[in-house]
C-alpha positions as CSV (number, residue, x, y, z in Angstrom):
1,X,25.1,164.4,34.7
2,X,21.9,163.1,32.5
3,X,22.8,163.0,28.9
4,X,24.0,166.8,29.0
5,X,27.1,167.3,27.5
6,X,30.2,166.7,28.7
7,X,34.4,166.3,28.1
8,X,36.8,164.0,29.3
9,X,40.1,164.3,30.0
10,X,42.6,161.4,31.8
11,X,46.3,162.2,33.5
12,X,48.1,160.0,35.2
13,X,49.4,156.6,34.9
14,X,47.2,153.4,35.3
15,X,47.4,150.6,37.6
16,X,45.9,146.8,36.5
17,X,46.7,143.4,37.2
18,X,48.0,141.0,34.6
19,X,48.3,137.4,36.3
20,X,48.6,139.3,39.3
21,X,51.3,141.4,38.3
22,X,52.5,143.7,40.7
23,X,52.2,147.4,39.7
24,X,52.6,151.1,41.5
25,X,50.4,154.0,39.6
26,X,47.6,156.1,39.7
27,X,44.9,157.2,37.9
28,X,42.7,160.2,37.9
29,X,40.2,161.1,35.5
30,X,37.8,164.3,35.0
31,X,34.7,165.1,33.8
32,X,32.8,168.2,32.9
33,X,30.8,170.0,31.0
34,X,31.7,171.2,27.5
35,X,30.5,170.2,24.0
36,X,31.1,166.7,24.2
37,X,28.4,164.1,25.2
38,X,27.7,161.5,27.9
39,X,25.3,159.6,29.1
40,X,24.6,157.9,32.7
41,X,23.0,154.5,33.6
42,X,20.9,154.7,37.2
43,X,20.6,151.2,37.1
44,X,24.2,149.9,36.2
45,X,25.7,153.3,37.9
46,X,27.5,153.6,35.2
47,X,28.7,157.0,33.0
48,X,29.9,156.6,29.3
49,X,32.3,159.3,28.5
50,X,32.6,160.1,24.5
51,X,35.2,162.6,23.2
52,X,35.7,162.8,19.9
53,X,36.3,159.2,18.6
54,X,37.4,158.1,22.2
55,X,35.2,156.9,24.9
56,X,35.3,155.9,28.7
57,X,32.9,154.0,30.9
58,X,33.1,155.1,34.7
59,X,31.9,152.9,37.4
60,X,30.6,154.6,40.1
61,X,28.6,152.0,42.2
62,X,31.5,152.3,44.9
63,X,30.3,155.4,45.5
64,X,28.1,156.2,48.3
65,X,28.8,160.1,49.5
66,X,28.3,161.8,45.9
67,X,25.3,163.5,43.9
68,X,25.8,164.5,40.4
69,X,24.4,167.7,39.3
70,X,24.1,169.2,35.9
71,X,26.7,171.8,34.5
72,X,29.5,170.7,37.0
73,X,32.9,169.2,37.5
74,X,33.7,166.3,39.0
75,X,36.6,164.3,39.7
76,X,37.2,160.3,40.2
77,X,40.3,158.8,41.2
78,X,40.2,155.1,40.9
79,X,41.6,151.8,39.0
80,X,41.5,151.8,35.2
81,X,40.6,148.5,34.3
82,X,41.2,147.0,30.4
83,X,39.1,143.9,30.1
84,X,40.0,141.2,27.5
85,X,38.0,142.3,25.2
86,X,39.8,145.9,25.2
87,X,37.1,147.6,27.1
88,X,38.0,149.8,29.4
89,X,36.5,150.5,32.8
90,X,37.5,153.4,35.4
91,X,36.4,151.6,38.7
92,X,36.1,154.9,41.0
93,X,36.9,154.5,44.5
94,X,36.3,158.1,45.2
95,X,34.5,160.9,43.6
96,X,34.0,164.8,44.0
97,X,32.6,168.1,42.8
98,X,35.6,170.3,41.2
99,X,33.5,173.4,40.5
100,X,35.7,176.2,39.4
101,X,38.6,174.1,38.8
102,X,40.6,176.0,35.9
103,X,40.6,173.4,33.1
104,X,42.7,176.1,30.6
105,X,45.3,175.6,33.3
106,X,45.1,172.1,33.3
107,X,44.8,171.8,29.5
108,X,48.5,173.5,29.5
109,X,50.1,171.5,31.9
110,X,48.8,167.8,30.0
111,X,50.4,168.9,27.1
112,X,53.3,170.0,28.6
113,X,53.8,166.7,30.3
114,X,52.3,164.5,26.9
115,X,55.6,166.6,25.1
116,X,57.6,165.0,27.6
117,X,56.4,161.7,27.1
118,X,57.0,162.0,23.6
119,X,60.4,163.0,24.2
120,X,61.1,160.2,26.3
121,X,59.8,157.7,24.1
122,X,62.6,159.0,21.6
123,X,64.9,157.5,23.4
124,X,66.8,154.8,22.5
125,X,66.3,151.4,24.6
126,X,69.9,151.1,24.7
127,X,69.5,154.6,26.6
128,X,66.9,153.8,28.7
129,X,68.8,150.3,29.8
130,X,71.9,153.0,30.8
131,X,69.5,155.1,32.6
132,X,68.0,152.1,34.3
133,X,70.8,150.7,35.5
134,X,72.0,154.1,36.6
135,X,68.9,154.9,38.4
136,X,69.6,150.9,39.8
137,X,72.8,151.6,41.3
138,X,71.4,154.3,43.2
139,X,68.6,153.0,44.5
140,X,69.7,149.1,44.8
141,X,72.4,149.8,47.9
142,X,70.8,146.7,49.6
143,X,71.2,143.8,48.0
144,X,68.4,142.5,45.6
145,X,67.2,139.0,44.9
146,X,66.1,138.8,41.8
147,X,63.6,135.3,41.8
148,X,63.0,133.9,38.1
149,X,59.7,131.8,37.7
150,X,58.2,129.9,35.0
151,X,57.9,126.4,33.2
152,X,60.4,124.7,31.3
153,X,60.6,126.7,27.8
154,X,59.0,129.7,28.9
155,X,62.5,131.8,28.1
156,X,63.3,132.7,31.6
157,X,66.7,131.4,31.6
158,X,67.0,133.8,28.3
159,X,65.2,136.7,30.6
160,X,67.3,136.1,33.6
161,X,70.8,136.6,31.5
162,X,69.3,140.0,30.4
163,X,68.4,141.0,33.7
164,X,72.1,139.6,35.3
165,X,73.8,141.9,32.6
166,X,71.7,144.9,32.7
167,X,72.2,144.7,36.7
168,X,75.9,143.8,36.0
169,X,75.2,141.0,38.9
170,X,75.8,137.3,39.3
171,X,73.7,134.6,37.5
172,X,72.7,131.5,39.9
173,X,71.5,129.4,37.6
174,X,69.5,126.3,39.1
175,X,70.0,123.9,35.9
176,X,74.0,124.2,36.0
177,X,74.1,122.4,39.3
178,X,71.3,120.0,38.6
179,X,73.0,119.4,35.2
180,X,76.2,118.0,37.3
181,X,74.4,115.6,38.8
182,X,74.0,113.2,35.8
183,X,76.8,111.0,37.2
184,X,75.0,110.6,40.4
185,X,71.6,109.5,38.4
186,X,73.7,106.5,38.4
187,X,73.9,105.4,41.9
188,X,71.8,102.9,43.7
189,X,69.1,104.5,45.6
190,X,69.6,108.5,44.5
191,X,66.4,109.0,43.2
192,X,65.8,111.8,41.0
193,X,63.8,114.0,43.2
194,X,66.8,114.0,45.8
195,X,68.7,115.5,43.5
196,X,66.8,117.8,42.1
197,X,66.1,119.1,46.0
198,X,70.1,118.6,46.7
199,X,70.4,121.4,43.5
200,X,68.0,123.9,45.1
201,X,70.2,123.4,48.4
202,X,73.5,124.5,46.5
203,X,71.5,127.3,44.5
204,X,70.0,128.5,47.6
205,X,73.5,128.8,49.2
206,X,75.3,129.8,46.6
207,X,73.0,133.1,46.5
208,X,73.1,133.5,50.4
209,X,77.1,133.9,49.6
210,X,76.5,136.1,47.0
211,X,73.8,138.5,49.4
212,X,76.4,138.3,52.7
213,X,79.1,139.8,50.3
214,X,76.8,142.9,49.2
215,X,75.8,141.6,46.0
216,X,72.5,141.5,44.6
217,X,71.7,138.3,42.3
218,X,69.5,136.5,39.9
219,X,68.3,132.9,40.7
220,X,67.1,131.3,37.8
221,X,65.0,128.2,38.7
222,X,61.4,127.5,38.1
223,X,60.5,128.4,41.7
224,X,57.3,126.3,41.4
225,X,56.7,125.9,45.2
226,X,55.9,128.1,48.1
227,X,58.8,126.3,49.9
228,X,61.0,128.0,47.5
229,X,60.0,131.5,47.4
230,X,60.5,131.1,51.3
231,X,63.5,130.1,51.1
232,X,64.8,133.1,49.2
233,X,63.0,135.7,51.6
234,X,64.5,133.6,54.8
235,X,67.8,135.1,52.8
236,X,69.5,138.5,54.7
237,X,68.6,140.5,52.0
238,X,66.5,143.7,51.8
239,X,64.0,142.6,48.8
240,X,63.2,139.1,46.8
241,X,61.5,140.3,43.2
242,X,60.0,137.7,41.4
243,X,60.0,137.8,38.1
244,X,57.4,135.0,36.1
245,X,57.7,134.1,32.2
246,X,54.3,133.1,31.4
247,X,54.2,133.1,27.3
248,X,51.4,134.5,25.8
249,X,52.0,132.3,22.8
250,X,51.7,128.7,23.5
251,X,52.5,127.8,20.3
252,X,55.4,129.4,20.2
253,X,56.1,128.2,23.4
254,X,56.4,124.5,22.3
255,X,58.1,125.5,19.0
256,X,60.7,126.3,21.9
257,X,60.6,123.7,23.8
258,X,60.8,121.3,21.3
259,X,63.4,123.0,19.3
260,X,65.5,122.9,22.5
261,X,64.5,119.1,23.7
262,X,65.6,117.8,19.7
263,X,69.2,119.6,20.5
264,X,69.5,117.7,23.7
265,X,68.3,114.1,22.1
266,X,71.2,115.1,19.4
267,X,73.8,114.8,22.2
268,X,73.7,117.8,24.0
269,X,74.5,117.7,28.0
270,X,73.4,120.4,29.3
271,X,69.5,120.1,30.0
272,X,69.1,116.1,29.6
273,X,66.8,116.9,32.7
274,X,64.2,119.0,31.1
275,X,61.2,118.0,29.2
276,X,62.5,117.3,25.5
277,X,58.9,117.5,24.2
278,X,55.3,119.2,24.6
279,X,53.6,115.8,26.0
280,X,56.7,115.6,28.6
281,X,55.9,119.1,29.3
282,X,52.3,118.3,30.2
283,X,53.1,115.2,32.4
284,X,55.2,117.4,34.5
285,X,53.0,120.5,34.7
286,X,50.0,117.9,35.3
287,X,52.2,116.6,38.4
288,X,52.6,119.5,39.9
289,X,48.7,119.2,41.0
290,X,48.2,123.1,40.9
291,X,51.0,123.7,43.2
292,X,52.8,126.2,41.2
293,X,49.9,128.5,41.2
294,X,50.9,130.1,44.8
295,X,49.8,132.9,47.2
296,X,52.9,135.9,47.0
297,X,52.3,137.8,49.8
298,X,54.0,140.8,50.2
299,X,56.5,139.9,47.5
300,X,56.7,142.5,44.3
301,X,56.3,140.6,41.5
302,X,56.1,141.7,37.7
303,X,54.5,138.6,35.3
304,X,56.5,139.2,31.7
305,X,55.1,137.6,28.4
306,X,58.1,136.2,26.8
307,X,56.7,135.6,23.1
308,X,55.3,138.9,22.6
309,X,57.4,139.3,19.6
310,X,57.7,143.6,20.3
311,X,59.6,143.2,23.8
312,X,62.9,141.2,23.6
313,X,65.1,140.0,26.6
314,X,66.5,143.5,26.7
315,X,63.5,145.5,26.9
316,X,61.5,143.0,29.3
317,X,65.1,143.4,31.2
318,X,64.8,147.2,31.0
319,X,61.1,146.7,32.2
320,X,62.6,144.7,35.5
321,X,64.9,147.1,36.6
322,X,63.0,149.8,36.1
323,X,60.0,148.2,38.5
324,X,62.9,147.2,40.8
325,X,63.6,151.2,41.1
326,X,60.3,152.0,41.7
327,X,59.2,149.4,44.5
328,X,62.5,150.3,46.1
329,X,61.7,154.0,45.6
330,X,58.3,153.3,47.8
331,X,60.2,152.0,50.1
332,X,58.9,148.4,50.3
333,X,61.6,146.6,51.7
């Protein structure tokens, strides 16, 4: 490769992990030689792609059965990687010499499918959520569990009533039961924490009703244990998704939370359990002693930031059920 010259061309979707978000793609990426330039690192094993005003960096240290050679083709297929600081990385996991590859050919059929990108993205959200849920019925025949996750504030409730409508399926929602327990706060020696573990017991039966009937369903609760999540897969249902709120925006976060906890000191009900303020907030998450930051497994899970002011409930909702199609479309269940 040396510093002859070189193009760059990249198809396919790309697959990376935010908070461990669970995503299905591919990527593939091709270099060769025409009048564009790159350069390659011995030491580092690394190629830097430039064509035009763009740029890629290749990493090719995985690769053990390849020798470059001037004026050829080669291909990688790997994991695109986009690093905090917006550099972008194609970690190649394999690599090999396309000579005679017809790139005219190829050219044609990137801009035919770029033309049907554009097309799509023309598309009204209110369209796409129709198509989703379309492509939802179709493919959901088992029933789904749809697992909510997230802090107090974090706008999953919010989230989870998107999903439940966009799915047109029932709502469990963990704070309605616990919020019928105030009476019982009460009574001599019902401590809090025995409620709070009586409300997961309803919740989690509640939603095995709902999954013996047919029905897929939303469980809204902070699902901060293990202990949780397995009680949802011990469920008789084909697939537990977990979806987790984590706001990218923490002061927007505790505008929310705070917003919400001065409502409840003014005499609202619902939600006298919750933490009312930031410092409350804090107390709890510090008691939790790391405990929420579980192992998934084999569970699909999709992390969603809820205060990224260009995705609403209704899109991140359109985002769900669309990864719900496609784990279910591979099959993993």
């Amino acid at each position: 490769m040396g510093n002859n010259s070189s193009f760059l061309v990249l198809d396919g979707a790309f697959c990376f992990s935010a908070w461990g978000a669970y995503y299905l793609a591919r990527t593939r990426a091709f270099l060769g030689v025409l009048q564009t330039r790159s350069s390659y690192d011995l030491n580092s094993a690394i190629a830097v792609i430039q064509d035009g005003g763009a740029s890629l960096k290749v990493d090719t240290q995985n690769l053990r059965d390849i020798s470059f050679r001037t004026n050829s083709t080669y291909q990688f297929i790997g994991e695109l990687l986009i690093k905090p600081d917006n550099d972008v990385v194609l970690q190649a996991r394999v690599g090999r010499n396309v000579d005679g590859i017809d790139l005219n050919l190829y050219q044609q059929s990137l801009l035919i499918r770029r033309q049907y990108e554009a097309q799509l993205r023309r598309v009204s959200m209110a369209e796409r959520a129709v198509m989703a849920e379309e492509e939802a019925k179709k493919l959901v025949a088992p029933a789904v569990v749809v697992a909510m996750k997230g802090h107090p504030g974090s706008g999953k409730s919010t989230v989870a009533r998107a999903i439940a409508t966009a799915l047109r399926c029932p709502l469990l929602d963990k704070d309605d039961v616990r919020d019928c327990t105030l009476p019982l706060e009460r009574v001599d020696g019902l401590a809090a924490g025995m409620l709070n573990e009586l409300s997961y017991a309803v919740l989690w039966r509640l939603a095995e009703r709902q999954v013996k009937l047919g029905l897929s369903v939303v469980v809204d609760s902070p699902l901060s244990r293990r202990v949780h999540l397995d009680a949802l897969k011990r469920l008789p249902a084909a697939l537990v998704v977990v979806v987790e709120c984590r706001p990218g925006n923490e002061e927007e976060w505790r505008r929310r939370l705070e917003e919400r906890g001065a409502a409840v000191a003014e005499g609202g009900v619902d939600g006298w359990h919750k933490p009312k303020t930031w410092t409350e907030l804090e107390r709890l998450r510090d008691g939790y002693q790391g405990c929420t930051d579980y192992e998934f497994g084999d569970v699909p899970r999709i992390v969603v930031d809820t205060t990224d002011p260009t995705a609403d409930s209704e899109a991140i909702s359109v985002r769900v059920v669309e990864f719900i199609g496609s784990v279910l479309a591979c099959g993993h269940y």
